[in-house]
C-alpha positions as CSV (number, residue, x, y, z in Angstrom):
1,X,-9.7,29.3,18.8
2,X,-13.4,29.2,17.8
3,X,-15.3,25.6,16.7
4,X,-15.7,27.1,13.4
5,X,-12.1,28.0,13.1
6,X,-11.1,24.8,14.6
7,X,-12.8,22.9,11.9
8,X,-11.6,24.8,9.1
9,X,-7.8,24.1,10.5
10,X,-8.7,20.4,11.5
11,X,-10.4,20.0,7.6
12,X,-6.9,22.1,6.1
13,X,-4.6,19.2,8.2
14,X,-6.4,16.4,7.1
15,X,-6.4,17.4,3.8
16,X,-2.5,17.9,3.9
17,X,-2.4,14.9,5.6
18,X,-4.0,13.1,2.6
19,X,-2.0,14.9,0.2
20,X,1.4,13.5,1.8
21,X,-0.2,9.9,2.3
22,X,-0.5,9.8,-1.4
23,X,3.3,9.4,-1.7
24,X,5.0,6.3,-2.0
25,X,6.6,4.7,1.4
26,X,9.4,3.1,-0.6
27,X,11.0,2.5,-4.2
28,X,9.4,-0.9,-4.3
29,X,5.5,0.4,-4.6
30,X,6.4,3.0,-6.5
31,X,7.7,0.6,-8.9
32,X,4.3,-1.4,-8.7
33,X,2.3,1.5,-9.3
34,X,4.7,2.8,-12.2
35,X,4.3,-0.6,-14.0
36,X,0.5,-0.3,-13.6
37,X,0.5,3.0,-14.7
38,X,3.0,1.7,-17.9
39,X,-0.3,-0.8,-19.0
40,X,-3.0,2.1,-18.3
41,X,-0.2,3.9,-21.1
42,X,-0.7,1.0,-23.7
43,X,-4.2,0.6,-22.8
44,X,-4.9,4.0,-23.8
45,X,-2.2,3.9,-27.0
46,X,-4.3,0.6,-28.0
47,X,-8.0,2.7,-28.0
48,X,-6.3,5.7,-29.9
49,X,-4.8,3.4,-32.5
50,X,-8.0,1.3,-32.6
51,X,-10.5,4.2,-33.4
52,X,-7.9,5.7,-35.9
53,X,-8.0,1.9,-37.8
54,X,-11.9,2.4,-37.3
55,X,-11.9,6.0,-38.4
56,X,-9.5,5.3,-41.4
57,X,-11.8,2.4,-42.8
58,X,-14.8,4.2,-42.9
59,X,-13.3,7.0,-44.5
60,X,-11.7,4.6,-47.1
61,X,-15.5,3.2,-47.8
62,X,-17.6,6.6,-47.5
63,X,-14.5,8.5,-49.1
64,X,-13.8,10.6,-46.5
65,X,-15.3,10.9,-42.9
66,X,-15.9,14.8,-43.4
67,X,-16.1,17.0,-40.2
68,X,-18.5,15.3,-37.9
69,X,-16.5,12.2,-38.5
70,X,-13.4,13.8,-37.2
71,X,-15.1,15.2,-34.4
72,X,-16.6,11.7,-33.2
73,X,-13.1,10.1,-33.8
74,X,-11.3,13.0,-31.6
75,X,-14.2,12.5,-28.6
76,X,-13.8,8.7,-28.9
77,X,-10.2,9.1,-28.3
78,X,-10.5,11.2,-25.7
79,X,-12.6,9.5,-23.8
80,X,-11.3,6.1,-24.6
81,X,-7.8,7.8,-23.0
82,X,-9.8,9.0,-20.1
83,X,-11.4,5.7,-19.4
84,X,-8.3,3.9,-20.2
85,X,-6.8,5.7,-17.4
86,X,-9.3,6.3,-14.9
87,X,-9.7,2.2,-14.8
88,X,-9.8,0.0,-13.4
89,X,-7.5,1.4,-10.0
90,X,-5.1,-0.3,-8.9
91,X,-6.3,-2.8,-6.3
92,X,-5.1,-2.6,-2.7
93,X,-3.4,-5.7,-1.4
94,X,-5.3,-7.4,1.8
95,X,-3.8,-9.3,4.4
96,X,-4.8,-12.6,2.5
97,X,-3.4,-11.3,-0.5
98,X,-0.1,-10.7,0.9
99,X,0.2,-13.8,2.4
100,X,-0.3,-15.5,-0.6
101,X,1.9,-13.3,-2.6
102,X,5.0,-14.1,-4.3
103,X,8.8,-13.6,-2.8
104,X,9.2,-10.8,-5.8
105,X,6.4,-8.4,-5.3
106,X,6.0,-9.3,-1.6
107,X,7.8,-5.9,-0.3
108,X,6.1,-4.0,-2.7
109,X,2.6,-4.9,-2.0
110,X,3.3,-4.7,1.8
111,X,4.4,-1.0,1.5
112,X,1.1,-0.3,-0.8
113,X,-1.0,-1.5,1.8
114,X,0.7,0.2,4.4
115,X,0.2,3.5,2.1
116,X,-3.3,2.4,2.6
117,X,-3.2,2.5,6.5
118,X,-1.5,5.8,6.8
119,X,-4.7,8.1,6.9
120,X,-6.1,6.2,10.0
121,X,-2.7,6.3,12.1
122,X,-1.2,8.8,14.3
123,X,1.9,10.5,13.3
124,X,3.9,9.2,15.4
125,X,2.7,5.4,13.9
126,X,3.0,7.4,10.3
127,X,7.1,8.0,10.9
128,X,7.2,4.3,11.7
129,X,5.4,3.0,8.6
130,X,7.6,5.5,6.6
131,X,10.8,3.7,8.2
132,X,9.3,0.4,7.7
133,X,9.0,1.1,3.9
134,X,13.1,1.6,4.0
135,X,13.9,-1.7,5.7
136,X,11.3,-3.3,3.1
137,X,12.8,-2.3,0.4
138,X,16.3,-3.5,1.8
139,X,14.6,-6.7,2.2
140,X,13.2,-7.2,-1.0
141,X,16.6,-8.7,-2.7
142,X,17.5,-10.3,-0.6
143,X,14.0,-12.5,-1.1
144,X,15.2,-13.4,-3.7
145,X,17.6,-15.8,-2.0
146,X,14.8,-17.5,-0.5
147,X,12.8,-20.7,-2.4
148,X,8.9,-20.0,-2.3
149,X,8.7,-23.3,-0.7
150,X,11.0,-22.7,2.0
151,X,10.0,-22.1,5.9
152,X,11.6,-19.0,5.6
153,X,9.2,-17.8,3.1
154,X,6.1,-18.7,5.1
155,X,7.9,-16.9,8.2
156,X,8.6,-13.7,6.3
157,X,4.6,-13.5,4.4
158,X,3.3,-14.4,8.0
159,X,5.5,-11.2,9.4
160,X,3.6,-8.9,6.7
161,X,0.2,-11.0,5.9
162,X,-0.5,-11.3,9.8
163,X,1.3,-9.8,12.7
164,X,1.4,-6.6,11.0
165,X,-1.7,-6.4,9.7
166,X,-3.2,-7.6,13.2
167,X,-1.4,-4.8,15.1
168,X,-2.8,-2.4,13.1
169,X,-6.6,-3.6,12.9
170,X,-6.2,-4.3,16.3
171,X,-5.9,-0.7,17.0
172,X,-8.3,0.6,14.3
173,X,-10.6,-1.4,16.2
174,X,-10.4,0.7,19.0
175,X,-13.2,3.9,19.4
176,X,-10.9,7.1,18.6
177,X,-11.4,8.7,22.1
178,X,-9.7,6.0,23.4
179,X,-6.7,5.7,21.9
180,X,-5.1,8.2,23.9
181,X,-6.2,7.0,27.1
182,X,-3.6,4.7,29.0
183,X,-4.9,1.2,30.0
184,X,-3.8,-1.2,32.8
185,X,-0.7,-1.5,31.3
186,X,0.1,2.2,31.7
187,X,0.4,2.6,28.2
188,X,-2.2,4.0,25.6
189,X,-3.5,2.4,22.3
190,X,-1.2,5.2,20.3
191,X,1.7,3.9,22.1
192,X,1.1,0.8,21.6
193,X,0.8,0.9,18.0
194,X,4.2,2.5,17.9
195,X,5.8,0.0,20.1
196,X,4.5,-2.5,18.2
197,X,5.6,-1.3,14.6
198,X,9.1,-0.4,15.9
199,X,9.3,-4.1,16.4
200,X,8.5,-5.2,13.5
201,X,10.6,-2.8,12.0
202,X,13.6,-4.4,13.7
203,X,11.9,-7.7,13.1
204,X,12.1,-7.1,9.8
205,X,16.3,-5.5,9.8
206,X,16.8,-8.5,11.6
207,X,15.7,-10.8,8.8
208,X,17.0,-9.1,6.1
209,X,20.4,-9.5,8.2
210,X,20.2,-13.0,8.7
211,X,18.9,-13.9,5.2
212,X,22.3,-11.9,3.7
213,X,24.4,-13.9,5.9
214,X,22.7,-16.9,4.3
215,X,21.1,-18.2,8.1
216,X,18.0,-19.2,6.8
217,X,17.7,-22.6,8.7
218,X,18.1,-20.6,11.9
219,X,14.9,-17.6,10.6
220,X,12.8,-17.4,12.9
221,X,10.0,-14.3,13.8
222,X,9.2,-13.7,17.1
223,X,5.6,-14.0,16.4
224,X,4.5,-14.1,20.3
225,X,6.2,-10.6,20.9
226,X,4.0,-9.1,17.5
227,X,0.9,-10.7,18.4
228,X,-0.4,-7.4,19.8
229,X,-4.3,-7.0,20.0
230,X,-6.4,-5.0,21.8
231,X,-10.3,-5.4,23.1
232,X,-13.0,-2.6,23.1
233,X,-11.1,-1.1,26.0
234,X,-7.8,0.0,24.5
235,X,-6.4,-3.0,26.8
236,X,-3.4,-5.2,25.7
237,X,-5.0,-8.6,25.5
C-alpha cells in the first residue's frame, strides 16, 4: 500500500473510530447527557416563547409587526434555538471532579469521562472501557446503599477519581512509538494498560458484590495493585 493510500485509510479509521466513540459506554451517561439535552429543550422552548411575548407586544403597540417584523421574529427564534443548543456543552468530568462527586451521578460521570479517553486508547484498552461501562452501571444502585460519609464512599470515588484515571494518564504519557515496545518487565505500555483496566474492572464487580451483600465494613480496594504508572520509558515504575 502506497503513503498516500495509507493515509487516506489511516484518516477513514480514525474517523470511524470517532464516530463509534461518540456512543455512550453505558445507560448511566446516556442518562446524563439525555437530562442535559432535556434543559437545552426548555432552554430553547423559553427563547421561542420569549420572542413570541416580545413579538406579540410590539405588534399590540404598532398594530401589527407587518412582514419584516415576522421575518426578524422567525430569525430570532431560529437562532435563539440554535444557540440554545449549541451551548454551553456539556462539560467533561476531571479526575477532581469525580472524586468530589456525589454517590448518585458518580457511575455516570465516570463512564462520560471514560467516553472521553476512548480516542487516545488502543482497541484492545477500548473493549475494556466498554466492559467497564457495564459493571458501572451495575454498580450505580447499589451506591445508593452507601452514606456519602462512609469509608466506603471515599474507597469507591478514589477507585474512579484516582487509580483509574492515573493508569490511563500514566500511559498517555508515554511517546506513541513506545507503547508497543516491551520494557524490562517483558510487557509493553498497550499491555499494560489492558492489564490494568481488567483489574479495575474486576475491582469494581468485586465491589458492587460485596456492597449487595451489605459487607461494607469489610470494602476495601486494592489500591497498591492499581497504582500502575509508567516513566518516559514505557517502564512499570
Amino acid at each position: 500500500m502506497s503513503e498516500s493510500n495509507q493515509q487516506i485509510y489511516d484518516n477513514a479509521a480514525n474517523y470511524y473510530r470517532s464516530y463509534k466513540f461518540a456512543e455512550s459506554i453505558g445507560e448511566r451517561s446516556r442518562g446524563l447527557k439525555r437530562g442535559y439535552f432535556r434543559k437545552k429543550l426548555v432552554r430553547a422552548a423559553m427563547v421561542t416563547a420569549g420572542v413570541l411575548v416580545g413579538a406579540s407586544v410590539v405588534g399590540g403597540i404598532l398594530n401589527g409587526i407587518g412582514f419584516w417584523g415576522v421575518m426578524i421574529s422567525a430569525g430570532l427564534i431560529a437562532g435563539g434555538i440554535w444557540a440554545a443548543m449549541k451551548f454551553p456543552k456539556m462539560k467533561i468530568p476531571t479526575p477532581d471532579t469525580l472524586v468530589q462527586s456525589d454517590l448518585k451521578t458518580l457511575a455516570g460521570k465516570t463512564e462520560i469521562w471514560l467516553e472521553s479517553q476512548r480516542p487516545l486508547l488502543p482497541p484492545p484498552a477500548v473493549k475494556i472501557v466498554n466492559d467497564i461501562g457495564t459493571q458501572l452501571d451495575m454498580l450505580s444502585p447499589q451506591l445508593q446503599k452507601l452514606d456519602e460519609a462512609e469509608p466506603a464512599a471515599y474507597e469507591v470515588r478514589k477507585l474512579m477519581g484516582e487509580h483509574l484515571p492515573e493508569l490511563i494518564s500514566g500511559y498517555r504519557a508515554i511517546p506513541a512509538s513506545m507503547r508497543k515496545k516491551s520494557n524490562d518487565s517483558g510487557k509493553s505500555p498497550d499491555e499494560q494498560l489492558v492489564s490494568g483496566l481488567s483489574l479495575i474492572e474486576k475491582e469494581i464487580s468485586g465491589v458492587t458484590q460485596q456492597i449487595a451483600k451489605g459487607d461494607i465494613d469489610n470494602l476495601s480496594i486494592r489500591g497498591r495493585y492499581l497504582e500502575l504508572k509508567y516513566d518516559k520509558t514505557g517502564e512499570a515504575q
